[in-house]
C-alpha positions, 0 to 999 in steps of 0.5 A: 527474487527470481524475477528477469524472466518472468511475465512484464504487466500491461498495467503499468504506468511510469510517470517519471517526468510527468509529475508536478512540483513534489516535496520531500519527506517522511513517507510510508504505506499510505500516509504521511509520518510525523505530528503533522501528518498524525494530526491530519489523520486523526482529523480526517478520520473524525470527519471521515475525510482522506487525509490526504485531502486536508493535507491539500488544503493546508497547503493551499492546493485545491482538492476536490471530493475523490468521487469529485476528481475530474482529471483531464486525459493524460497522454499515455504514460511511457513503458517500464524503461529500466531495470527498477521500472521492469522489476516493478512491473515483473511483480505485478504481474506475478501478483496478477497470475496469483489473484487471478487463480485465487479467485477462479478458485472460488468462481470469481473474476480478479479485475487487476488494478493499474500501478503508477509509479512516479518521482515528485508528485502526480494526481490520483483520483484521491487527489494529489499522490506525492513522497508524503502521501507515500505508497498507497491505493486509490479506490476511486481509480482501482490504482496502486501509487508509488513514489520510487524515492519511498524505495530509497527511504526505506533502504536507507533510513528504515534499513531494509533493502531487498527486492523482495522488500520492495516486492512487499510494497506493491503485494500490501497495496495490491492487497488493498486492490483485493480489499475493494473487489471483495467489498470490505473497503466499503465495508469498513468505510461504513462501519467507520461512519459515527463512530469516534476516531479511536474505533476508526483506527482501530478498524483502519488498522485491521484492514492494513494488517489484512492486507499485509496478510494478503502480501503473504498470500501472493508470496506462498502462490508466487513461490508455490507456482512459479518458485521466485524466492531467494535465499534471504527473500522471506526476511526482507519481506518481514524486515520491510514490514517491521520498519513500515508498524507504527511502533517503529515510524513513530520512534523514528520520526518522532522519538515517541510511541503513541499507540492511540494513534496507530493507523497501520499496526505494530511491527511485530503485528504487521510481521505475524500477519504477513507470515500468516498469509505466507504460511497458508496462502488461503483468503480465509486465514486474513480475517483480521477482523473476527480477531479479539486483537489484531 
């Protein structure tokens, strides 16, 4: 990816250093991995409670309600101060030129959202943002949280290393930034109320998938306006998105596929999606909803 030149973000926020103490383990775009990250899941989306927040009392630690979190002001967070910490912000502020034409498009104002990254654990006002959580968006602060060991995780273990891999990352939760100004998280946060945990999944898993489409979005205007691809770019972003689909998680983690559990899509779905976004680079081919299989 093309990015040494292009414009660093004023949203970014490194944490490096300031985080509590942060355990290890499997992570993923926004959830833990494993049976007992699964299980948390399926609880937190029949009580319609984030996940993340049951993982807290599990382990003891006290969690209030998102919309409860009362986080103390923080001193400000340090500049991007090396190579990874300049890229991420690179990015970002490619993702915010693109969303900023794409809704002055239509007659709209793109709010961009803040990104954190850290290593360990930090407070997002979701509650506690750790390796386990893995990379995700926090709507009650309109942030993006990425712990940088995910990076190393899917490199190593999930095999797909790249820049644009890691471009990816940030674009799919980004798109979940879009989700929320648009009005589809509350959307389909609403339509999840009453209903039984397979039906929330299976909404879950369209608003995931919508947002790789949208990572699509952000990669056709990056490369359409500003010409940031590489050689080789394309497939790291589509080999990240394989090695993040339920089907491939679960196999790894776990050596069993269990499709009643999906929460994010499988690899070949989160592959078609994001290429669906990169082929037309218009909101409206992302309607993953209208779909009769996502």
């Amino acid at each position: 990816m093309r990015w040494r030149d292009g414009r660093r973000s004023d949203n970014v926020e490194d944490y490096r250093g300031r985080s509590s103490t942060g355990g290890k383990g499997s992570s993923r775009l926004g959830l833990k991995s494993g049976l007992a990250g699964l299980f948390l899941l399926a609880i937190g989306w029949y009580l319609g409670i984030d996940p993340r927040q049951l993982q807290g009392l599990v382990e003891g630690r006290p969690v209030a309600a998102p919309e409860q979190v009362e986080q103390e002001a923080p001193p400000p967070p340090a500049a991007p101060r090396d190579e990874l910490g300049e890229f991420i912000s690179v990015v970002l502020a490619d993702t915010e030129d693109s969303w900023t034409r794409l809704f002055a498009d239509s007659g709209a104002t793109y709010i961009p959202p803040k990104l954190r990254y850290f290593e360990g654990s930090t407070e997002s006002g979701c509650g506690e943002a750790s390796a386990q959580s893995g990379p995700f968006y926090c709507p009650a602060d309109s942030r993006v949280y990425i712990d940088l060991g995910f990076y190393r995780e899917l490199a190593e273990r999930f095999k797909a290393p790249g820049d644009f891999a890691q471009a990816y990352v940030i674009a799919h939760e980004v798109g979940h930034h879009v989700q929320n100004l648009l009005g589809t998280e509350e959307k389909v946060r609403k339509q999840q109320q009453g209903r039984s945990v397979q039906q929330r999944k299976a909404l879950q898993v369209r608003m995931e998938l919508q947002a790789d489409c949208y990572a699509g979005i952000w990669a056709h205007d990056a490369q359409r306006s500003r010409h940031v691809l590489e050689e080789g770019d394309l497939e790291e972003a589509l080999a990240a998105a394989k090695a993040v689909g339920d089907d491939m998680i679960q196999r790894q983690t776990q050596g069993t596929v269990m499709p009643e559990t999906f929460t994010h899509g499988t690899a070949k779905q989160r592959q078609r999606w994001f290429k669906a976004g990169f082929a037309s680079g218009q909101i409206k081919s992302c309607d993953t909803f209208r779909t009769a299989t996502p």
